[in-house]
N, C-alpha and C positions, 0 to 999 in steps of 0.2 A: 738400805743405805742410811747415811744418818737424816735426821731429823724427818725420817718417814720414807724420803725420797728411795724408791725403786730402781736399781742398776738395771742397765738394757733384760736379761734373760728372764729378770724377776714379774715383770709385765706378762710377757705369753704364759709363764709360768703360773702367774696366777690363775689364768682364765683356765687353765688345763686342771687344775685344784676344783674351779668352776663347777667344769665340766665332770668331774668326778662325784659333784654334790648330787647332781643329776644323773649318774651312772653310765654316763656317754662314753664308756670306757674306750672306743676305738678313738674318737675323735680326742680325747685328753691324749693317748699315746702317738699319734699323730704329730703333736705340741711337742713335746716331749723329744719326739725321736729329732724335729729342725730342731729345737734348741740345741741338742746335743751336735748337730751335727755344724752348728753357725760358735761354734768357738769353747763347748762346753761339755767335752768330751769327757773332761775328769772330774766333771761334777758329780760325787759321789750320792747327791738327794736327788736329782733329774734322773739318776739314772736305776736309783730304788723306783722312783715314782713310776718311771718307765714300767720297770720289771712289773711293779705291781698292779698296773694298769692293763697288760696283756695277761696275768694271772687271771684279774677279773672279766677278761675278755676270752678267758679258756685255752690263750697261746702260751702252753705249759712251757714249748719249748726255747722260746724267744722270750718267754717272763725270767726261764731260768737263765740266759745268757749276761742280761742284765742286772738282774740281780746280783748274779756274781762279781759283776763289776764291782757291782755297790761295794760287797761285802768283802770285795780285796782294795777298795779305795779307803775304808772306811770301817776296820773288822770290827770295831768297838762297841756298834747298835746291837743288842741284843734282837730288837723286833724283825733288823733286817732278816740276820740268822734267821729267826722263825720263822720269817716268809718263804725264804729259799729253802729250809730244812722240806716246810706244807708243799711246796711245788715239788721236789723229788721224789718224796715218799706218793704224792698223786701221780708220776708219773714209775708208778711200782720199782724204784731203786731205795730202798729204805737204807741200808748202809750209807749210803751216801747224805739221806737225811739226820742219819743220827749225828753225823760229826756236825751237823750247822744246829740241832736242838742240844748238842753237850756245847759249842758255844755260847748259844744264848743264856744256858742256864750257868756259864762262867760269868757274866755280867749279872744277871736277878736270879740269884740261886734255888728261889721258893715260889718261882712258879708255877703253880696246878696245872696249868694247861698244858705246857711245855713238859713238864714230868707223864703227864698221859700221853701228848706224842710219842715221846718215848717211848710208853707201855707198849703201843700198837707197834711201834721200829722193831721191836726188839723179839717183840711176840712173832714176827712176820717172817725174819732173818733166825729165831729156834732158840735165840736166847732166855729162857725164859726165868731164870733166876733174876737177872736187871730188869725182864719187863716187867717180876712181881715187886721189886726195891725197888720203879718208879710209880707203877700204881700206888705202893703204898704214901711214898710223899707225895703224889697227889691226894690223895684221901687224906693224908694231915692237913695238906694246907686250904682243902675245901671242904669241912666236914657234911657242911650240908648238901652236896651233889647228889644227890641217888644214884646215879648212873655208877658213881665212886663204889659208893659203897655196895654193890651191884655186882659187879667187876672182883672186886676181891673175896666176898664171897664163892661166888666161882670159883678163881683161883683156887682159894683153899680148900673148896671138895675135889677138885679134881689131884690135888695134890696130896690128903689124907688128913691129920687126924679130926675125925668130923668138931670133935667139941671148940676147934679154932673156926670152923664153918660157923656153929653152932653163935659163937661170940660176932663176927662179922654181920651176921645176922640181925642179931639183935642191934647192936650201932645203926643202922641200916633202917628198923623199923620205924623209927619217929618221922620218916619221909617217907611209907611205903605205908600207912595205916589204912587205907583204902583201895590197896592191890590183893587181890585174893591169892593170887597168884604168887604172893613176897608172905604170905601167912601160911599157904599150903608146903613152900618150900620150909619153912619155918618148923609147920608140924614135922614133917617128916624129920629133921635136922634130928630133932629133940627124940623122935622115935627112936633113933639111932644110936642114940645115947641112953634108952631107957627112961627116958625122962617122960613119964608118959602121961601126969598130970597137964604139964606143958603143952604136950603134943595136942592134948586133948581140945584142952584152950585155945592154940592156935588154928587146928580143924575148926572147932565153933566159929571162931572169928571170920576164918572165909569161909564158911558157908551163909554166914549173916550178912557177906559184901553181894 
């Protein structure tokens, strides 16, 4: 309120923030569910915090109720979306999660994170042309992830021509220099290709990790 001053809901509401710091997630939702229910039903952050407090408490199905709420009070929060998108894809409905992670990513469009949720939505439900156009924007916008760059290499061997394996690959290597295992797949890339000075080098390399 102004000049600091806390209105009635803002009080419990704190201590349930508290209690979050602490991870007392039943007892914060608790808070939560009487404030909602003492006058402040359309409060569209009580009722994120809600969701998100039974998410961290493993009540997928009662996080996702709320949450909903939130994000039909309130469709604007991109983080909400991504909360509600992570609870439905957990609770194996992935269609469903991809329309709340194409919202969030209509709000902060270069999100890494949110573009790999996607990867995995899309990969789940057979799409697999969108799940490799968002791995890749994840990989642009985190280039140093390994996992990233990991990931699309994959993709591209199973998908053909190796010398795009061969290139993911090496992008890939300045965060994998002490995996034997990222320099064996490496040699063989390059076999593939004839490249076999390369291959050579990269056999050495993991056999020296």
């Amino acid at each position: 309120g102004q000049g600091g001053k806390l209105i009635g809901w803002q009080v419990p509401f704190r201590a349930a923030r508290k209690l979050e710091q602490r991870q007392n997630w039943p007892a914060a939702a608790r808070i939560y569910r009487a404030i909602l229910r003492n006058g402040e039903g359309e409060n569209p952050r009580v009722n994120f915090q809600l969701g998100n407090a039974l998410f961290r408490a493993n009540d997928l199905g009662e996080a996702e109720r709320f949450l909903s709420r939130a994000v039909e009070l309130k469709p604007g929060t991109a983080a909400w979306h991504y909360r509600l998108g992570f609870v439905l894809e957990r609770q194996g409905r992935p269609e469903l999660a991809i329309r709340h992670y194409q919202s969030a990513l209509e709000v902060q469009p270069e999100n890494p994170s949110w573009h790999y949720r996607l990867y995995r939505c899309h990969t789940a439900v057979g799409n697999r042309q969108d799940a490799y156009d968002h791995l890749a924007k994840a990989l642009n916008g985190d280039q140093e992830n390994p996992k990233y760059h990991d990931l699309v290499a994959a993709e591209l061997r199973s998908r053909g021509p190796r010398w795009q394996e061969a290139q993911a690959l090496e992008r890939g290597q300045p965060y994998h220099e002490a995996d034997p295992s990222w320099h064996l797949r490496m040699a063989e890339s390059y076999a593939s290709l004839s490249r076999h000075r390369q291959s050579a080098e990269s056999y050495r390399r993991a056999n020296a990790l």
